[in-house]
N, C-alpha and C positions, 0 to 999 in steps of 0.2 A: 433180852436182859430185864427190861421194864415189868415184864410179867413176873418174873421171878421176885423182884422186889415187891410188887404189888401182892403177889401170893403170900410172901414172907410176913409182910405187914399186916395183911388181913389175919393171918393165922396167929399173929401175935396179939391182935386186938380181939379176934372173936373167940378165941379159946381160953377162957380163964384157967382152965385146968393146966393148961401149959404154963401158965403163968407162975403157978405155984410149984413147979417143978424146981428142980435145984438151979443153984445159981450157975452152976457150970454149964448146964445146958442152955441157960439164957445168954451167958457171955458167949458159947460157941455160937449161938443163934445169930447174937448181935454182930460177932466177928464175921460170920457167914454173910450177913447183911452188908456189913461195911465193905467186906471184901466184894461182893456181887455190885455194890453201888460204886466201887473203886473201879471195877471192870466196866462198868457202863459208862463211867466218866471217861475212862481210857479209851473205849471204843467210840463214844462220841467225839472226843477229842481226835482220835484217828481218822473217823469219818469227816470230821470237820478239816483236818489237815489235808485229808485226800480230796476233798470238794475244792478247798482253796488252791491246791495244786492244779487240778483239772481246770478251775477257772483262770489260773495264771497261764497253763499251757494252752488254752483257748485263746486268751488274751494275746499270748505272745503269736499263736499262729494266725490271729486276725491281724495283728500288726505286720507280721510277714507278708500275709496275703495283701494287706493294704500297700505295703511297701513296693512289692512285686507289681502291684497294678500301677501304682505311681510311676516307677520305672518304666513300664509298658506305654503309659499315657506320655511320660516324657519323650521316649523314644520315638512314638507316633507323631506327637508334636514336632520333634526335632526333624523327623522325616518330612512332615507336612511343610515345615518352613523351608526346608532344603529343596522341595519339589516347587514350592512356590517361588523361592529364589532362581531356581533354574529356569522356571516358566517367564519370570521377570526378565532374566537375562536374554533368554531366547527372544522375548518379545522385543526387548530392547534391541538387540542385533538386528531382527526383523525390521523394526521401524528405522535403524540406522540404514540399512540396506535400501528400504524405500526411499529415504531422504536422500540417499547417494544417486539412486536413479532418477529421482526428480531434478536434482542438480545436474546430472549428466545429460538428462533430455533438454533442460533448460539450456546447457551449453551448445548442444546439437542445434537447437532451434535459433540461438544468436549466431552461430557459425552459418547455418543456413541463410538466415536473413542478411548476413554480412556477405557473403557469397552473391546473393540475389542483388544486393546493393552494388558490389563491386561489379557483377555483370552488367547492371543498368548503367554504372558509369562507364564501362567499356564500351558498351553500346552508344551512349551518348557522346563519348569521345571519339568512336569510331565515325559517327554521324557528321560530328563537327569537322573531323580531318576529312572526310569525303566532301562536306560542304566548303572546307578551305580548298581542297583540291579542285573543286569545280569552280570556285571563285578565280583560284589561280589560272585555270584553263581558261576561264572566260577573259580574265585579265591579260592573259598572254595572247590570245585570240584577238582582243581588242587592240593590244599593243602591235601585234603583227598586221592588224589591218590599218592602223594608223601608220606605221612605219612603212608599209606598202604603199598606202595613198600618199604619205609624203614623198617616198622615192618616185612614184608614179609622177606625181605633181613636179618634183624636182627634176625628173627626167623629162617631162614634158617641157618644163620652163627651160632646161638644159638643151632640149632638142630645138626648142624655139629659138632660144637664145643663138645656140649653134647655127641653126638654120639662117638666123638674121645675120650672123657674124658671116658666114659662109657668102651669103647674099652680098653682104656689104664688102667682103673682101673680093667677091667676083666683080660687083659692081666697081670697086677701085681699080682692080685689075684691068677691066675693060676701059676704064677711062684712061688709065695709064697706056695701055697698049693704044688706044686710040689718039692718044695725044702725042704719040711717038716720042722720039728723044728729044729732049728739051722742049717738050710740048709743041712739037713740029707735026706732028700728024704723021708720020711715015711709017707706020708699023704696018703689019700684016694684017 
C-alpha cells in the first residue's frame, strides 16, 4: 500500500502535464489517494490490533504457564514437606522405640542387680542360719556335757553318800546287833 501511495505522490509531483489535466481527474486522483491512504491506515490499525492481540495471547499463555509451573512447584513443595514430615515422624517413632528399649534394658539390669542382691542376702542369711545352728549345736553339746558332768558328779556324790550312808547304817546295825537287847550283848 505504501508503494501505491508513493507512486501516486511521485506521479503527481513529477508530471506537470498531469497537473494541468482537468480538475475532475485531479479530484479523482486525490480521492483515490485518500482512499489508498485510508486503506493503509486501516490495514496498519488491523495489523496493530492483530499484533496486540497476539501479544495479549502470548502474555496470557505465559501467565497460564507460569501459574501451572507455580502449581507444580507448590505441589512438589507440599509433597516434599509431607515426605519430610513423614520422615520426621518415622524418625521420632524410631527414637521413641530406642528410648523405650534403653529404659527396658535399664529395668532389666536393675531387676538383675536386685535379684543378685537378694541372692547374696539369702546366702548371707543361710550362712548366718548355719552359723547359728552350729552355735546351737555347740551350745547343746556343751550343755549336754555340763549336764552329764553334773549328773556324773551328782551320781558320784550320791553314790559316795549312799555308800557312806550304807556303811554308817551297816555300822550302826552291827553295833546294835553287837550290843544286844538293851545293850546287853546277846545277839547272834
Amino acid at each position: 500500500m505504501k508503494k501505491i501511495i508513493a507512486s501516486v505522490v511521485f506521479t503527481a509531483l513529477c508530471v506537470p502535464a498531469l497537473a494541468q489535466e482537468s480538475q475532475g481527474q485531479l479530484d479523482s486522483g486525490l480521492a483515490a489517494m485518500g482512499q489508498a491512504q485510508a486503506q493503509d491506515q486501516a490495514q496498519a490499525a488491523a495489523e496493530q490490533q492483530a499484533q496486540e492481540a497476539e501479544q495479549a495471547r502470548e502474555a496470557a499463555q505465559e501467565r497460564a504457564q507460569a501459574a501451572a509451573e507455580q502449581r507444580r512447584e507448590d505441589a512438589a513443595n507440599a509433597a516434599a514437606r509431607a515426605q519430610a514430615q513423614a520422615d520426621k515422624k518415622r524418625d521420632q517413632g524410631f527414637q521413641d522405640q530406642e528410648r523405650q528399649l534403653v529404659v527396658e534394658q535399664q529395668e532389666i539390669e536393675l531387676q538383675k542387680e536386685q535379684t543378685d542382691a537378694n541372692r547374696e542376702n539369702d546366702i548371707v542369711n543361710a550362712n548366718l542360719a548355719a552359723s547359728k545352728a552350729q552355735t546351737d549345736v555347740t551350745q547343746s553339746e556343751a550343755d549336754t556335757a555340763r549336764v552329764t558332768a553334773q549328773a556324773n558328779a551328782t551320781a558320784t556324790v550320791d553314790a559316795g553318800q549312799g555308800a557312806q550312808a550304807l556303811m554308817t547304817d551297816t555300822g550302826k546295825a552291827k553295833l546294835k546287833k553287837a550290843g544286844g537287847f538293851l545293850g546287853m550283848g546277846g545277839g547272834n
